[in-house]
NUMAR-272288 format. One line per field, with one value per residue (C-alpha): residue in three letters; x, y, z. Coordinates in steps of 0.02 Angstrom, whole numbers, plus 50000, padded with zeros to 5 digits. Each point is the difference from the previous one (the first is absolute). Example, Ala and Ser with C-alpha at 12.3 -4.5 7.8 and 13.67 -1.06 7.14 Angstrom:
<nodes>
aa: (ala	ser)
x: (50615	50069)
y: (49775	50172)
z: (50390	49967)
</nodes>
This chain:
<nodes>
aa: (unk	unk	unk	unk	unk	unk	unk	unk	unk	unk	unk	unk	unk	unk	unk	unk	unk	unk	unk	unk	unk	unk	unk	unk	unk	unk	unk	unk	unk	unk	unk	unk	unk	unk	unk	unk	unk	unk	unk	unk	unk	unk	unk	unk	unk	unk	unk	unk	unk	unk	unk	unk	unk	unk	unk	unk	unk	unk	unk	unk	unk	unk	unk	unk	unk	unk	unk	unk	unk	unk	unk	unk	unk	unk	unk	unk	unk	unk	unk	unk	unk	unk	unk	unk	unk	unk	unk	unk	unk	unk	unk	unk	unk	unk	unk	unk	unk	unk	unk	unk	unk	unk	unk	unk	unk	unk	unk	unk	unk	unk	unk	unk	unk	unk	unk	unk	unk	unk	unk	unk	unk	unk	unk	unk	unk	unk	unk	unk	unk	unk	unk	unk	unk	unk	unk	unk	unk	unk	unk	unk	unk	unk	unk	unk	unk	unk	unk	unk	unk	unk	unk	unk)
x: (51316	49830	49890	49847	49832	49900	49818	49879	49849	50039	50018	50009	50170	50066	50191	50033	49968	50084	50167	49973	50008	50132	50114	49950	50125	49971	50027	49950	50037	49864	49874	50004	50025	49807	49965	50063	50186	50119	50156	50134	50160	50170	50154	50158	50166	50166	50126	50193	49951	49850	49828	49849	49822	49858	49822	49844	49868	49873	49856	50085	50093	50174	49891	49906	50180	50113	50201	50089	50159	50032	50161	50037	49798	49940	49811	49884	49828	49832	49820	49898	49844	49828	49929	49847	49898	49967	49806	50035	49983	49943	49846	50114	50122	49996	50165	50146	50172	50148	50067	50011	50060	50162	50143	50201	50132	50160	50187	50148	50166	50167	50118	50106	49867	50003	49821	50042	50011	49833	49901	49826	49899	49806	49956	49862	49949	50198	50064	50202	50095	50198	50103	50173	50143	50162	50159	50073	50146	50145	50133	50205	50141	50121	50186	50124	50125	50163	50093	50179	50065	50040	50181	50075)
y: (61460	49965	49995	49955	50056	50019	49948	50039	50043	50144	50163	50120	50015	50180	50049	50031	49851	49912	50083	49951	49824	50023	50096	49867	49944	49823	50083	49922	49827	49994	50132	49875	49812	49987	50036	49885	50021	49910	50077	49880	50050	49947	50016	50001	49981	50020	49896	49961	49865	50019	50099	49916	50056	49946	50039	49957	49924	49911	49902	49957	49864	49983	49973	50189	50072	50064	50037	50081	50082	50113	50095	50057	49979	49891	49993	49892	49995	49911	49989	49938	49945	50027	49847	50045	49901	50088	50024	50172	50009	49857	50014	50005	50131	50166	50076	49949	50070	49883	50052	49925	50061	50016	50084	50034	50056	50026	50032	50078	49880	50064	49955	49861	49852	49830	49990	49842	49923	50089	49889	50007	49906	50003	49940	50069	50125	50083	50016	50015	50033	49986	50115	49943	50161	49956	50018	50161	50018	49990	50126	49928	50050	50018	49977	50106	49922	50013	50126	50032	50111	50180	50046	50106)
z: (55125	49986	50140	50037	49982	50143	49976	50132	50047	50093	49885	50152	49996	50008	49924	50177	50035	49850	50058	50184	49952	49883	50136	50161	50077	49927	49836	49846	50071	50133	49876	49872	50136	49980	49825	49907	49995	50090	50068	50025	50130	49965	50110	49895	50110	49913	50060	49962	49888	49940	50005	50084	49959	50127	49928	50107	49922	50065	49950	49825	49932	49909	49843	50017	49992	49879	50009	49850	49969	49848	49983	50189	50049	50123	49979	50125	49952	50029	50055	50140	49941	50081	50099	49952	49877	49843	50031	50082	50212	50095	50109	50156	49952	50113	49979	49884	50077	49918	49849	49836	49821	49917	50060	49919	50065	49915	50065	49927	50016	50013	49876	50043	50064	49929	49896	49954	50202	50046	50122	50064	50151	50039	50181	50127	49885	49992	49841	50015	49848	50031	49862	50014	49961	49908	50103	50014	49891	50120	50000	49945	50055	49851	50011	49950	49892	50020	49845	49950	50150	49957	49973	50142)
</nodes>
């Protein structure tokens, strides 16, 4: 994994503090929210049918995102980009608290999903990708055929 590197102005930092941030309880998601990664959430429900996958992300389009599958990986992928213009800060800028970069996550299927039937939606900023399972193999009842009798 590689992660980013943190350039500021600030060199003050102690290794105290360094692990502090590391062990909040916002963890390395809200440590790293304002500098320059972006963590993206997913809820993954597993249902009879299928698996559903519900990844918030805001602020980008279906075009800034990525879906893949190789072997049993699901990988959803992307970047927000910055709004602002490439000149560096504007005049008016104070405080910059929304994130932007590139995030991935990636999920382990179970065996036994239909990678062909995948299906994914982009609306309000949701991204919902639908993994369809295979039916279960159903148990059969075998009959017993009927043999030569014994002899009594």
């Amino acid at each position: 994994m590689n992660l980013p590197v943190r350039r500021s102005a600030r060199r003050d930092l102690s290794l105290g503090d360094i692990f502090d941030r590391f062990f909040s309880p916002e963890g390395w998601t809200g440590a790293l929210a304002n500098e320059g990664a972006l963590f993206c959430p997913v809820d993954v429900v597993e249902g009879d049918k299928e698996l559903r996958f519900s990844a918030e992300l805001p602020g980008m389009s279906r075009d800034d995102i990525t879906i893949s599958l190789e072997g049993n990986t699901l990988s959803i992928s992307g970047e927000k980009k910055s709004e602002q213009s490439t000149g560096g800060e504007s005049e008016g800028d104070r405080m910059i608290e929304r994130s932007y970069g590139r995030f991935s996550r990636s999920f382990s299927l179970p065996s036994g999903v239909k990678a062909d039937e995948i299906h994914a939606d982009f609306k309000d900023g949701i991204l919902s990708v639908t993994v369809p399972k295979k039916p279960e193999a159903q148990p059969q009842r075998i009959q017993i055929a009927a043999g030569p009798q014994p002899k009594s």
